[in-house]
C-alpha positions in Angstrom: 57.2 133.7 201.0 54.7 132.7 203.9 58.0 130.2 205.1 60.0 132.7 205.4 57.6 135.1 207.4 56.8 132.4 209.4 60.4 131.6 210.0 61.1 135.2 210.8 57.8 135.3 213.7 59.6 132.2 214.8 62.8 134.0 215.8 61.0 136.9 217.3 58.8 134.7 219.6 61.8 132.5 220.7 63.6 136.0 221.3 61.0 136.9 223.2 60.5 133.7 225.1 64.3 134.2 225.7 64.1 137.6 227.0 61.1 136.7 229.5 62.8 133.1 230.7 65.8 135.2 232.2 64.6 138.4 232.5 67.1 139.4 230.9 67.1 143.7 230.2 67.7 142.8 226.5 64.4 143.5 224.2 63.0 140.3 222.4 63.2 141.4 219.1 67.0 142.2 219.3 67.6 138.6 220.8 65.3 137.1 218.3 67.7 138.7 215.6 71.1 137.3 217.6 69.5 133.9 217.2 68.6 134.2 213.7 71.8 136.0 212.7 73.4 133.0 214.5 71.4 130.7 213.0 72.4 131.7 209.7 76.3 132.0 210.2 76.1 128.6 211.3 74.3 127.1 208.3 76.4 129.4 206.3 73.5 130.0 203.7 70.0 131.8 203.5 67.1 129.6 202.3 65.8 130.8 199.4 61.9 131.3 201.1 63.7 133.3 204.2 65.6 135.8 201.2 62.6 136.6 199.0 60.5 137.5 202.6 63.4 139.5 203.4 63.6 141.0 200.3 59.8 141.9 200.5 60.0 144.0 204.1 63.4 145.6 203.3 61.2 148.0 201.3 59.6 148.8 204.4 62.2 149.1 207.0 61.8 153.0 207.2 58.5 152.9 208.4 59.7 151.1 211.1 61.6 154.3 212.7 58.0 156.3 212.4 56.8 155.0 215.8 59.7 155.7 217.9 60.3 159.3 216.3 56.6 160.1 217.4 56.8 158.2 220.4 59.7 161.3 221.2 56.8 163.5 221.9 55.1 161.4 224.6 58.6 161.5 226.6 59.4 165.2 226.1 59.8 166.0 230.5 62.1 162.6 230.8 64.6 164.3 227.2 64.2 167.9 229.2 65.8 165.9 232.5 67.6 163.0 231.2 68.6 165.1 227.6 72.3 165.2 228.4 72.6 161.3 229.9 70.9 160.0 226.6 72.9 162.4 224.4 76.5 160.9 225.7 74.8 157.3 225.9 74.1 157.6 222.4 77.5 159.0 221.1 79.3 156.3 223.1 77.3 153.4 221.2 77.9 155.3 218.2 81.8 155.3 219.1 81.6 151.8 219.4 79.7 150.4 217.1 80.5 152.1 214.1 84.5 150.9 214.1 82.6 147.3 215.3 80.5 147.8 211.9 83.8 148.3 209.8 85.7 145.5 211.1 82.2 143.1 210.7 82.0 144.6 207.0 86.1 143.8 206.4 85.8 140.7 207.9 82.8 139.6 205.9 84.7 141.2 202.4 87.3 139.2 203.3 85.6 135.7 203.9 83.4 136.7 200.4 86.5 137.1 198.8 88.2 134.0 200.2 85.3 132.2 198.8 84.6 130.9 202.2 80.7 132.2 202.1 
């Protein structure tokens, strides 16, 4: 399980390394999981270390959404100001990226089924 956490740090500090070479507007994290998730399609497998550290967090994702719910409170003037901005910035991602999800999800179903993964 330690090589798997490890492995996961690993992607998070080249994601961040990433982020901070070319400046880039992206947070490290996210890129960190683009290089893992990319990592990982092209192996076309999940080591068995990287799954059971998985496994163990995925319990604990929720916690995860904790700190940016009460971080809301310290930004209350900028949600008064820039309420209506975020509000259609947030239904537009969502208009995107849940038919993006679908076609991802079909598109996996589909290579499962094939036997391809």
């Amino acid at each position: 399980m330690l090589y798997g956490l490890i492995v996961l740090f690993g992607y998070l500090l080249l994601g961040e390394f990433v982020a901070a070479l070319f400046a880039w507007p992206v947070p490290g994290s996210v890129l960190g999981m683009l290089l893992l998730f990319a990592t990982l399609v092209v192996r076309d497998r999940v080591s068995p270390e990287l799954n059971a550290s998985s496994k163990g967090l995925l319990p604990y994702l929720p916690l995860f959404i904790v700190p940016a719910s009460v971080g809301i409170v310290n930004y209350v003037d900028l949600l008064e100001q820039q309420g209506l901005i975020i509000l259609l910035a947030m239904l537009v991602s969502l208009a995107i990226g849940i038919p993006v999800c679908g076609w991802v999800a079909q598109w996996a179903i589909k290579r499962i089924k094939g036997g391809s993964l």
